[in-house]
C-alpha positions as CSV (number, residue, x, y, z in Angstrom):
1,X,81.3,-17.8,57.8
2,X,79.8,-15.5,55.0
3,X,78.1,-12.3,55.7
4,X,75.5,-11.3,53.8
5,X,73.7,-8.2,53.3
6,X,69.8,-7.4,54.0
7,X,68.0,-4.1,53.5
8,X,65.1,-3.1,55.0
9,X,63.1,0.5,54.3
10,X,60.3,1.5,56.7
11,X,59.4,4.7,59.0
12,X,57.9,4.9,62.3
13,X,54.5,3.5,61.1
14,X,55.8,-0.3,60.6
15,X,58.6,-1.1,63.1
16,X,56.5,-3.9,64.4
17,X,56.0,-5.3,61.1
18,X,59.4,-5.4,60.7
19,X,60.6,-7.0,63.8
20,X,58.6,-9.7,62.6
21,X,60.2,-10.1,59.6
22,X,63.5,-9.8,61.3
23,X,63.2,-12.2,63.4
24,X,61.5,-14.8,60.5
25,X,64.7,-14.1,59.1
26,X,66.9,-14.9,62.1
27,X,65.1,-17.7,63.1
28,X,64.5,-19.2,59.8
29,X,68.3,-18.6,58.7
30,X,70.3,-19.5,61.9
31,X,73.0,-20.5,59.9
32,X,73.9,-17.5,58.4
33,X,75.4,-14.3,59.4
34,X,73.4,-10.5,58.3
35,X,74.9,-7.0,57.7
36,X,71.3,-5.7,58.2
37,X,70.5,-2.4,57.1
38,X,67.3,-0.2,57.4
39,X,66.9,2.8,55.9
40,X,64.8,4.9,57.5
41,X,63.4,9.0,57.8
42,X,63.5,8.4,61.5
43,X,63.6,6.1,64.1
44,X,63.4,6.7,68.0
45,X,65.7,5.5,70.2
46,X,63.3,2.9,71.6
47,X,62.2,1.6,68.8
48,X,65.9,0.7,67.5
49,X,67.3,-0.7,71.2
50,X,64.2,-2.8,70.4
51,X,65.1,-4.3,67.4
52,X,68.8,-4.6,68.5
53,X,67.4,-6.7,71.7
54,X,66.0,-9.1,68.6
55,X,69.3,-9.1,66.8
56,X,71.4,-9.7,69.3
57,X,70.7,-13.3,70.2
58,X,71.8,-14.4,66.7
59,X,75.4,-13.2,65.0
60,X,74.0,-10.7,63.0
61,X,74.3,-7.0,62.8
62,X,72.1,-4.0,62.7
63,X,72.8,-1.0,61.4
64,X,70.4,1.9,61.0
65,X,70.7,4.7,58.1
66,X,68.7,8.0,58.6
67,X,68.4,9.9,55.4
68,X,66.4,12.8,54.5
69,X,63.7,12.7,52.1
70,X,62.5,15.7,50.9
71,X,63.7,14.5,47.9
72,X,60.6,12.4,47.6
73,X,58.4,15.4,48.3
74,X,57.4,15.8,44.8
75,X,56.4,12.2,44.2
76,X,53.6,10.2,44.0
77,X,51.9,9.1,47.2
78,X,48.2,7.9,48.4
79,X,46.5,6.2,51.0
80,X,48.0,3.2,50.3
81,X,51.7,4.0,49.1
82,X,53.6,6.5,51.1
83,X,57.3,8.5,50.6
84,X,58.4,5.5,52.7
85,X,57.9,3.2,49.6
86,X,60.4,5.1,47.8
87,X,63.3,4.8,50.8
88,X,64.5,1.5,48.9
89,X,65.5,3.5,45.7
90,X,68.4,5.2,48.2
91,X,70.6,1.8,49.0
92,X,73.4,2.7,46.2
93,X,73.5,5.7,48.1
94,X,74.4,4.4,51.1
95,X,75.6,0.7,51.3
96,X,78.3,0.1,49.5
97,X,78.1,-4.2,49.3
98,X,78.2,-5.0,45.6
99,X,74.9,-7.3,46.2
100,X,72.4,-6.8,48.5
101,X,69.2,-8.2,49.3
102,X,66.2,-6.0,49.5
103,X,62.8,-7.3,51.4
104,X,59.9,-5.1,52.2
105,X,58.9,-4.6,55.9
106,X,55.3,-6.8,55.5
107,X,56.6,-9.8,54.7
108,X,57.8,-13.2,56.8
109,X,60.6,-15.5,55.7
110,X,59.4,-19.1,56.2
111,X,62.5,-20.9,55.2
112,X,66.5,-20.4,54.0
113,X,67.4,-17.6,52.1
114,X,70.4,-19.2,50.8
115,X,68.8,-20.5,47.7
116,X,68.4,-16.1,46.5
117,X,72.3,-15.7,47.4
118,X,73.6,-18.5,45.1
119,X,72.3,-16.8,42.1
120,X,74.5,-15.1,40.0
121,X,73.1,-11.5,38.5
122,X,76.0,-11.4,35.9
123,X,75.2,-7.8,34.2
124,X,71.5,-7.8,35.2
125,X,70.1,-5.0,37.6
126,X,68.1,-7.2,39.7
127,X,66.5,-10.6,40.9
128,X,63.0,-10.5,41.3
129,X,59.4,-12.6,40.8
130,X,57.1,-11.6,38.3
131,X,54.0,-9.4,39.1
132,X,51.1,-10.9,37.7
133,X,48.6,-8.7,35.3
134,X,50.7,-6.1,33.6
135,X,49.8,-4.6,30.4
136,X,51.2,-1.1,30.6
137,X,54.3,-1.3,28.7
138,X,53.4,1.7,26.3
139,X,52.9,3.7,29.7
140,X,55.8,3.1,31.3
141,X,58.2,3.2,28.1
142,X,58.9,-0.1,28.4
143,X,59.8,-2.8,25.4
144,X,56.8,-4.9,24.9
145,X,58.4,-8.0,25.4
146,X,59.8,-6.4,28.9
147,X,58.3,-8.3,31.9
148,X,57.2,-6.8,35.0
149,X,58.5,-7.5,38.5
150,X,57.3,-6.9,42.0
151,X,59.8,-4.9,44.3
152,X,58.8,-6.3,47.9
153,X,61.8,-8.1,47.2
154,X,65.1,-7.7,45.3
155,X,68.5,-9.7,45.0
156,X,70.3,-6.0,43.7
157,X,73.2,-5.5,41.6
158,X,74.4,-2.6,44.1
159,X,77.6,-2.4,41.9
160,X,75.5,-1.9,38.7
161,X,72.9,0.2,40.5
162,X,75.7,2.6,41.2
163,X,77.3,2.1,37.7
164,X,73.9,3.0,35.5
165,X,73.0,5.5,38.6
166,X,69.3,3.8,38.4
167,X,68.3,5.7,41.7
168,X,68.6,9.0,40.1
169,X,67.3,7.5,36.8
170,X,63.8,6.3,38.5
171,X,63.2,9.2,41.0
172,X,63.5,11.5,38.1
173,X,60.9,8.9,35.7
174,X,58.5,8.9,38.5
175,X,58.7,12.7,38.8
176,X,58.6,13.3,35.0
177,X,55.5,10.6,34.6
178,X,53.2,11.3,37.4
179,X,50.1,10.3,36.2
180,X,51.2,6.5,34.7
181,X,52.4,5.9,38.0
182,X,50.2,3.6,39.8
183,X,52.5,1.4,42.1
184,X,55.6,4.3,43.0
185,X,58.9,3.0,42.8
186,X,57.9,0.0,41.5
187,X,56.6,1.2,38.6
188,X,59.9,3.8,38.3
189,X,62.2,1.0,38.7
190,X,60.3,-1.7,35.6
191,X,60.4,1.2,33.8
192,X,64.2,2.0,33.6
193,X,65.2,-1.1,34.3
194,X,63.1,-2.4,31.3
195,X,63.6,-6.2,31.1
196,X,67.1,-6.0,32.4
197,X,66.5,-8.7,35.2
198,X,66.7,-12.0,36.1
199,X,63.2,-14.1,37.0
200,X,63.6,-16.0,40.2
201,X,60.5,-18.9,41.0
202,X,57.3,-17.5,43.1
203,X,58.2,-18.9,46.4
204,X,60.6,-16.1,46.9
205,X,57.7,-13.3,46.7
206,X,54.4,-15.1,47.6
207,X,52.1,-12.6,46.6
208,X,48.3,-12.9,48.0
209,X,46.6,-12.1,44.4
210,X,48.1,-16.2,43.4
211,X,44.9,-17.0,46.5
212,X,42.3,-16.0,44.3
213,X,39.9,-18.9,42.8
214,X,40.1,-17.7,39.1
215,X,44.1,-16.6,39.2
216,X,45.2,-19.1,36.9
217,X,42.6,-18.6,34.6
218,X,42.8,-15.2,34.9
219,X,46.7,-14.5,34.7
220,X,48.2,-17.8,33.7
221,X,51.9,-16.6,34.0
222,X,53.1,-19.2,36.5
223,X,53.3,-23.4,35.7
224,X,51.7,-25.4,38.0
225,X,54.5,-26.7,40.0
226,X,55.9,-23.0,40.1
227,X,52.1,-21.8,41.7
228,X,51.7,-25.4,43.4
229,X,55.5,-24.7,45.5
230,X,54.6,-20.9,46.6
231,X,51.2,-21.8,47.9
232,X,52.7,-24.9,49.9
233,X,56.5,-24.5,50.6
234,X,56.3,-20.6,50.6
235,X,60.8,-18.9,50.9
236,X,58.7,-15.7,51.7
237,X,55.5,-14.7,52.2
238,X,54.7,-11.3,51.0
239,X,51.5,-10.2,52.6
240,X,50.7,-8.0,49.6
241,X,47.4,-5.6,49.6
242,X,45.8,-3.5,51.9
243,X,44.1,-6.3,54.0
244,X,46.9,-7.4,56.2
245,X,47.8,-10.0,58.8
246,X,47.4,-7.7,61.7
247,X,44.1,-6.9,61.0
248,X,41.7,-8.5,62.6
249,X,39.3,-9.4,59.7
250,X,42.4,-10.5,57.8
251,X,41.9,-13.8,56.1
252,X,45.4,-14.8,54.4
253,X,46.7,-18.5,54.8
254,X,49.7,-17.9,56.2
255,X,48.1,-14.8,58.7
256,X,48.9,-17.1,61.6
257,X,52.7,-17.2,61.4
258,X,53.0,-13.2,61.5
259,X,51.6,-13.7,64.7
260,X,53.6,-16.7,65.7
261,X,56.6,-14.6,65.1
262,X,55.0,-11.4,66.8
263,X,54.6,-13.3,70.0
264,X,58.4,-13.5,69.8
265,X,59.2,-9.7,69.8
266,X,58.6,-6.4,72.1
267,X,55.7,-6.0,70.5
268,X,53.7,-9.2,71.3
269,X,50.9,-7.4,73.1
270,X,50.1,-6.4,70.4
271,X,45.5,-5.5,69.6
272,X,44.7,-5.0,66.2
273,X,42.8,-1.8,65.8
274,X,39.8,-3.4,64.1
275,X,38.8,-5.6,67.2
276,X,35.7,-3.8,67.5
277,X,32.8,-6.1,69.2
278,X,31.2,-6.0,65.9
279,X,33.9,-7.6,64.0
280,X,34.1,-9.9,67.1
281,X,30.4,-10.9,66.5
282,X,30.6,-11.2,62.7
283,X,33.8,-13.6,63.1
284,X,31.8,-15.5,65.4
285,X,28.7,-16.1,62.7
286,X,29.3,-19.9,61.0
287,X,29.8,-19.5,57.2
288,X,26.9,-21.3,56.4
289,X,24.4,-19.1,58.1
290,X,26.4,-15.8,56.1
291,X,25.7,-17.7,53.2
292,X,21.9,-17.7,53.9
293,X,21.5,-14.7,54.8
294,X,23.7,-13.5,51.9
295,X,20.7,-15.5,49.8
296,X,18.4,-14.1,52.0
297,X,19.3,-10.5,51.4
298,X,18.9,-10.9,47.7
């Protein structure tokens, strides 16, 4: 049976996160056999025999890569984006399969991956979906009829990557262009892979944004059946944003099967911070009487 190869980049701030993607993953892709690698500034001992205990009931692998990196120091960061975002720049550095598959840690995979495998990348850098609303080519020093991807997740060109030496190329474009940089290494990596990639179909990267009642007026970048299939028969949900499903005011559509799969890992107790007994009591108030008093108030 074929092996393929998964990457995942996190620190100690999201390991439950991603032993709920792990085990979407596993369960959702029993067929298949993973090399799965995460790339991480550190991990403790726990924490990894954890995730191994997950693993280990399908015929899969984990591996676990602890890399330094200072040499993010001198990148952006802010509240929402941390040096962790930048640890999937550093898997031509350390894996050596020619393709790889990179997803980010807050995501779950609702059905087979095998569909993102069978394509060929040929001399392209990259696989990706489309991020909606970009309009900073002259920023980024990118050609104006280069399109924009989102880098939650990746089918990589590892042999290329390592080739073109694109992780050198973007740390150094991020650190040279500080103040375009709005989205870290996602923004380094559109900008020096410039159009150079190949666009796979929404469901692969459901992105939240695509939930909003005026996105197809507002971005119109997607055909109907293309937005109609993510919404309904979602590959993998990327739970995009700063609201997330493990928040407790979180309203996402698919919020429910992070916790389905949560109840499935060491971490199943799990409380979400925000459970305050106001949030309890505002969760608990119908819609319609918000909306009156919503009317009320103005």
């Amino acid at each position: 049976m074929k092996k393929y190869s998964i990457v995942f980049a996190t620190d100690e701030n999201y390991i439950q996160h991603l032993s709920v993607a792990i085990v979407s993953l596993l369960i959702n892709n029993d067929d298949c056999n993973f090399d799965i690698y995460i790339i991480c500034s550190g991990m403790s001992k726990e924490n990894f025999v954890q995730l191994q205990s997950i693993v280990n009931k399908y015929q899969s692998i984990l591996h676990k890569i602890v890399i330094n990196d200072e040499v993010f120091d001198t990148l952006v960061t802010n509240h929402h984006f941390t040096k962790a975002n930048y640890y999937r720049l550093l898997i031509s550095k350390f894996i050596e399969d020619d393709i790889v598959l990179y997803l980010d840690s807050d995501i779950v995979v609702n059905r087979s991956l095998k569909g993102l495998f069978d394509i060929n990348l040929g001399s392209s850098y990259i696989a990706a979906v489309l991020n909606p609303g970009f309009h900073r080519h002259q920023e980024l020093k990118m050609n104006l009829d280069s399109e924009y991807f989102n880098s939650g997740v990746m089918l990589i060109n590892n042999k290329l990557w390592k080739i073109y030496n694109i992780t050198d190329k973007v740390i150094k474009f991020v650190d040279d262009n500080q103040s375009v940089i709005q989205f870290v290494d996602q923004c380094g990596l559109n900008a020096v892979i410039n159009g150079k990639w190949i666009k796979i179909p929404l469901k692969f990267n459901q992105q939240v944004v695509i939930f909003e009642k005026d996105f197809k007026e507002k971005y119109n970048c997607f055909a109907d059946d293309e937005l109609n299939e993510a919404k309904e028969n979602p590959v993998i949900i990327h739970y995009t944003g700063s609201s997330k499903p493990w928040h407790f005011r979180n309203k996402h559509p698919y919020k429910h099967l992070y916790w389905k799969y949560l109840r499935m890992t060491p971490f199943k107790r799990y409380i979400p911070e925000d459970l305050t007994v106001l949030n309890a009591i505002k969760w608990m108030i119908p819609k319609s009487i918000k909306e009156f008093l919503k009317g009320f108030k103005k």
